[in-house]
N, C-alpha and C positions, 0 to 999 in steps of 0.2 A: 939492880935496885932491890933493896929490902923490904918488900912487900909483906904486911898482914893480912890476910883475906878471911870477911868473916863472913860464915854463912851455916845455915841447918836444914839446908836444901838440896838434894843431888842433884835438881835440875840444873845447878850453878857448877857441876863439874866441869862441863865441857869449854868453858870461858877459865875457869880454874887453869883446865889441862892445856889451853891454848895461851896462856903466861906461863906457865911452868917451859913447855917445850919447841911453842914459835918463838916466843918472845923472846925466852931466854932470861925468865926472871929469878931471881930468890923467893920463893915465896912461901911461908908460915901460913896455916890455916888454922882458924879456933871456931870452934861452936860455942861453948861453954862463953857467958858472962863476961865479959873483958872488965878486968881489974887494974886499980893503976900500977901494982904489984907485976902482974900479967904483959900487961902492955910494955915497959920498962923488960925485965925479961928479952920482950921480942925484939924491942928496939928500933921498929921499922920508920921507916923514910917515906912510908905513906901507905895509908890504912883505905882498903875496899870492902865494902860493906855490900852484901849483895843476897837477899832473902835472907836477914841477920834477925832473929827476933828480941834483940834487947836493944834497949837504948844506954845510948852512952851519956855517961856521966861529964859533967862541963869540967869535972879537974881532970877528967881524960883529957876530952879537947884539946883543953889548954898546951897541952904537952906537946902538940904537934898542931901548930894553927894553918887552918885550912889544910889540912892534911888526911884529912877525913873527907871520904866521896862514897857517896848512895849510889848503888843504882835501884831505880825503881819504876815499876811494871803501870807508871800512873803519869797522866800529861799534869805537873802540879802547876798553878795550887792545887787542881779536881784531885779530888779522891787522894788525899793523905793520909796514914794509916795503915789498916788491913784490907788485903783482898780490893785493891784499888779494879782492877779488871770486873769482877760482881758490879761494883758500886757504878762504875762507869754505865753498863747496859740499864740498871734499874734506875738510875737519874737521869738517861739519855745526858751523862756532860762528857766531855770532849775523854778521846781515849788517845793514850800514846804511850813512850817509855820517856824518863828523865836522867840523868845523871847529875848530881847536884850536891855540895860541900855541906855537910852534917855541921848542925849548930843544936844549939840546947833544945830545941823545940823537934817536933817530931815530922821529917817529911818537910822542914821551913826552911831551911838552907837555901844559900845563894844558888841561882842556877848555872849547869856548865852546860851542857847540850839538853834539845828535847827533840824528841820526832812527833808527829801527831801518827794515828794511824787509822785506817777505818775500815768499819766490818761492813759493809752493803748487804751481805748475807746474813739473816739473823737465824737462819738456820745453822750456822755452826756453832758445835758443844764449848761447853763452858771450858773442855780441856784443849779442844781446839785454839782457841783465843789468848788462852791461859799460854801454851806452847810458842804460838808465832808474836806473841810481845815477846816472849825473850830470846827468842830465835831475832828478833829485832833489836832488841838489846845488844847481844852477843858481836851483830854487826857495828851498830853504833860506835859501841867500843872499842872493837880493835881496830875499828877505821880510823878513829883520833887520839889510841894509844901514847902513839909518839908527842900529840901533845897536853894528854892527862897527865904521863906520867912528869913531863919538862913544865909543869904549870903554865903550858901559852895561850890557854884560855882565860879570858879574864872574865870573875862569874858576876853573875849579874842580878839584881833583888827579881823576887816572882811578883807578880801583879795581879792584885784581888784578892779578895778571900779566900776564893774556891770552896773545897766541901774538906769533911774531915770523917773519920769514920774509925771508931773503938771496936775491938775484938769480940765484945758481948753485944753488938749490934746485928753479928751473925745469927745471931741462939735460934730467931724467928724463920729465916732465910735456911738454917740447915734444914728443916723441915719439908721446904719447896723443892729442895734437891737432893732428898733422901731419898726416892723409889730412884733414881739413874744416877745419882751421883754428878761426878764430874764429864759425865755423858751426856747433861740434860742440855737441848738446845737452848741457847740463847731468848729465842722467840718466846719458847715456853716458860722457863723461869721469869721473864719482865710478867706473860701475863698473867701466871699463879700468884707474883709479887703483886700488881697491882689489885687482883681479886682481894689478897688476905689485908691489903692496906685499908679496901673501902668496906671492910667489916665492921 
């Protein structure tokens, strides 16, 4: 199969490298902005979006309906957007990964699989957490390869609102996890979060 794979994340290699050489796929990778120009070019039979930061355009879509799939590090609706894992420990709302058919909206697509997942330890780092969602991902996926790629899941609308969360929501947040970075425990980023909120 002619697979596009887009992504601007090396964490997303090893699911990359595990369709290239289990699966035995065709597959194209782009970073760069996907163009209708671009996309046409590749020509693909179904497009994996996977830590992508652009959004795609709805005359893209159209070109390949329901042929477009997210994966994403967020149980949706909660936490659509950026950095759904952050948002998830500082709203205490439901944590997991999704895989789900990209529509004009961001993170709103029909659903195809979700896992929930949960940290009992809130002593683990923020890269800790960050790491085993997509170590959970990774399995997700190639568990039900055979039928993402045959479309035998039929996807299904998400229920609720949920939460949503823009990329200049961060600006205040990179502050709390500036002296450790992506080191800082879990524990400690909710409660410096909740301290700088009731200022």
């Amino acid at each position: 199969m002619n697979i596009l794979f887009l992504s601007n994340n090396p964490i997303t290699d090893d699911l990359l490298f595990w369709l290239e050489k289990d699966a035995e796929e065709d597959v194209t990778v782009e970073s760069e902005r996907l163009t209708k120009d671009s996309f046409l070019r590749h020509n693909p039979e179904l497009v994996i979006s996977y830590n992508y930061q652009y959004i795609i355009k709805k005359d893209i879509l159209d070109l390949l309906p329901n042929g477009f799939v997210n994966l994403h590090i967020g149980y949706l609706p909660w936490n659509k957007g950026v950095q759904p894992n952050i948002w998830s420990f500082l709203e205490n709302t439901p944590k997991g990964i999704t895989i789900h058919i990209i529509d004009e909206g961001v993170d709103t697509g029909n659903l195809l699989l979700q896992k929930r997942i949960e940290f009992p330890d809130m002593s683990i780092t923020l890269l800790e957490s960050y790491t085993h969602l997509h170590s959970e991902m990774r399995k997700l996926f190639q568990e039900n390869w055979d039928d993402i790629k045959n479309k035998r899941i039929t996807p299904y609308e998400q229920k609720g609102e949920g939460t949503f969360h823009l990329r200049k929501e961060l600006n205040g947040i990179v502050g709390i996890i500036l002296p450790k970075g992506w080191d800082t425990p879990v524990s400690e980023l909710k409660r410096l979060y909740d301290l700088s909120e009731r200022q």
